[in-house]
C-alpha positions as CSV (number, residue, x, y, z in Angstrom):
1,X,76.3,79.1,105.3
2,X,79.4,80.2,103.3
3,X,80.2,83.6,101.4
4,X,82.6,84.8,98.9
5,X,85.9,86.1,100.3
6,X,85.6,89.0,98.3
7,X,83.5,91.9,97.3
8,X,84.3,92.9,94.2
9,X,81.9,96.1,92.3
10,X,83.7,97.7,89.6
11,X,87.3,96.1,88.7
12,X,87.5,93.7,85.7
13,X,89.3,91.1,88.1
14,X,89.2,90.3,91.6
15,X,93.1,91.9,92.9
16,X,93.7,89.9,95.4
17,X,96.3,89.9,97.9
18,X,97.2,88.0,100.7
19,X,98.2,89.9,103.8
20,X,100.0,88.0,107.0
21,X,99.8,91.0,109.6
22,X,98.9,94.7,109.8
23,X,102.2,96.2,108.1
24,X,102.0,93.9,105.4
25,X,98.5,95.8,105.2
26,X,100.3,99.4,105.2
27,X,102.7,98.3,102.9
28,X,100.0,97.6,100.4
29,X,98.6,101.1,100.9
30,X,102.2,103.1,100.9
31,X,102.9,101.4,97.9
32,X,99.5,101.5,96.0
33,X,99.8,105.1,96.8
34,X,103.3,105.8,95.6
35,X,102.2,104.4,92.0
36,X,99.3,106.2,91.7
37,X,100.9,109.5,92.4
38,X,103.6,108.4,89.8
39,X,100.4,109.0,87.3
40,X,100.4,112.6,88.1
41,X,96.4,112.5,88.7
42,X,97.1,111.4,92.2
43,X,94.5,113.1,94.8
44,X,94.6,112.0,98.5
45,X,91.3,113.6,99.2
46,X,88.9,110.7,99.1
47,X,85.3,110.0,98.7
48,X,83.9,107.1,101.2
49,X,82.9,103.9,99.6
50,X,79.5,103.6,98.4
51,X,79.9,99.9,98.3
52,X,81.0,98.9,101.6
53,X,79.3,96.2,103.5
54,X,79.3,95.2,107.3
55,X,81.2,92.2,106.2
56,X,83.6,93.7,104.0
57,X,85.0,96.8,105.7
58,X,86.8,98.6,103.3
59,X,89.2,102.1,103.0
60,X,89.7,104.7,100.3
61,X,93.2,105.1,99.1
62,X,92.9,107.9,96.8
63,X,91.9,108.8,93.9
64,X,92.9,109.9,90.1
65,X,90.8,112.9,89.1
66,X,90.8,114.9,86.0
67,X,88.8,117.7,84.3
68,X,87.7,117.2,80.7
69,X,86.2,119.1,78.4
70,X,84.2,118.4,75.1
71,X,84.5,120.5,71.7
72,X,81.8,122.8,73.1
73,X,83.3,123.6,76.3
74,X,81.4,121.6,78.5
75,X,83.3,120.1,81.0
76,X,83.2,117.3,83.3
77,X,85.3,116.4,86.3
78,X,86.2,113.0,86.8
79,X,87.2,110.9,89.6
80,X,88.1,107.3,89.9
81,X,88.8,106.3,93.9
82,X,91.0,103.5,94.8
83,X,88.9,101.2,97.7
84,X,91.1,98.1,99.6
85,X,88.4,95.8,100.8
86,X,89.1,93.1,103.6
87,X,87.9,89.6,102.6
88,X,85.6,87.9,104.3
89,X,88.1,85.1,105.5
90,X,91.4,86.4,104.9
91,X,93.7,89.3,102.9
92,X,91.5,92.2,101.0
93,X,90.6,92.7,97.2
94,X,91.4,96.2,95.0
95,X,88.6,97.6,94.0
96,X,87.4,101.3,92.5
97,X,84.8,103.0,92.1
98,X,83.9,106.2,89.6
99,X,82.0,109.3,89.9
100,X,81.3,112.5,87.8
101,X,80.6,116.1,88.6
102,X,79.6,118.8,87.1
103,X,79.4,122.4,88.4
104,X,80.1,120.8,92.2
105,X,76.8,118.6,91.3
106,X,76.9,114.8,90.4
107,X,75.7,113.7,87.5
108,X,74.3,111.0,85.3
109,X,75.0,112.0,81.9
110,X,78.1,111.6,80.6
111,X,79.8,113.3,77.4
112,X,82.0,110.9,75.1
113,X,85.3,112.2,76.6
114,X,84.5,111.9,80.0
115,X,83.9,108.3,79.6
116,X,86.5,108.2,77.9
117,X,88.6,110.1,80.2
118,X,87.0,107.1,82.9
119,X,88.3,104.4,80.9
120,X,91.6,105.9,80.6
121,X,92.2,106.6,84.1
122,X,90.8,102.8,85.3
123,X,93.2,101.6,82.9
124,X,95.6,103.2,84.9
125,X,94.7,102.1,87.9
126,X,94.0,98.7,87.2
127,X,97.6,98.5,86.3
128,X,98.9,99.8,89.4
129,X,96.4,96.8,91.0
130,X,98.1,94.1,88.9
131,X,101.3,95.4,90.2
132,X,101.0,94.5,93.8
133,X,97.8,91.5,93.6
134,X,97.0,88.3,92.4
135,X,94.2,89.0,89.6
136,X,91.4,86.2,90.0
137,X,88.1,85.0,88.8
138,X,85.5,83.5,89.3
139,X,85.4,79.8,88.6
140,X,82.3,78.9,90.3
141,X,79.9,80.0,93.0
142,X,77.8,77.9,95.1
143,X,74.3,78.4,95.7
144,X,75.3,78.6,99.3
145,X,77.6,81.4,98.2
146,X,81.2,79.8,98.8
147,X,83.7,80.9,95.9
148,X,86.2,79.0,93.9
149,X,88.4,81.5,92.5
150,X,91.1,80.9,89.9
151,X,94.1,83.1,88.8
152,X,94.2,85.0,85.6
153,X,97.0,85.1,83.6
154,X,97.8,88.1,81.7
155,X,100.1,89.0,79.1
């Protein structure tokens, strides 16, 4: 039975990239994290990754957090953490995932400028992805779960 090389949750493409040995590996992460902390939101205090599976080890990077407040005063902190994820065959996929807090307590509810504040920052990251991956989709899936992926061209 086949699977998908990649696990992918929360990007809008699969980031790609093909690794040939461990330091090509650290290279990815030195250089992932020097572009995120170029942002200025750069925090290399990490949650695990919720989505990890047995066949897809992955590792946090780091994240982008910010604190944002609505006309009220209510404020929500927001945190957007950069996952690598090994491919099931070969090289290991960008992915992120995005939590919220409020008063040290993770919530559900969300006020318009903390999602908006969420969209901002995974712009931001998903940037930095493009930078140093191969952005891919899905062109079909088989019902034995092999993937054919194609690349996606962007402007």
């Amino acid at each position: 039975m086949a699977t998908s090389n990649f696990h992918n949750v929360n990007a809008s493409h699969i980031f790609a990239v093909d690794l040939q040995d461990e330091y090509d590996y650290q290279d990815l992460i030195d250089n992932v994290k020097y572009s995120l902390k170029e942002t200025g939101y750069f925090n290399v205090l990490t949650k695990s990754d919720p989505n990890e599976l047995r066949s897809f080890p992955s590792k946090s990077i780091g994240s982008l957090d910010n604190y944002v407040e609505d006309t009220e005063g209510n404020g929500i902190y927001v945190q957007i953490t950069v996952v690598a994820r090994s491919g099931y065959y070969e090289g290991v996929n960008l992915d992120w995932h995005c939590s919220f807090e409020e008063y040290g307590e993770t919530i559900e509810h969300l006020l318009p400028a903390a999602e908006a504040e969420k969209n901002r920052l995974v712009e931001m990251v998903e940037y930095v992805f493009s930078e140093f991956s191969t952005p891919l989709g899905v062109t079909a899936q088989f019902s034995n779960g092999e993937t054919i992926y194609h690349p996606i061209i962007q402007n």
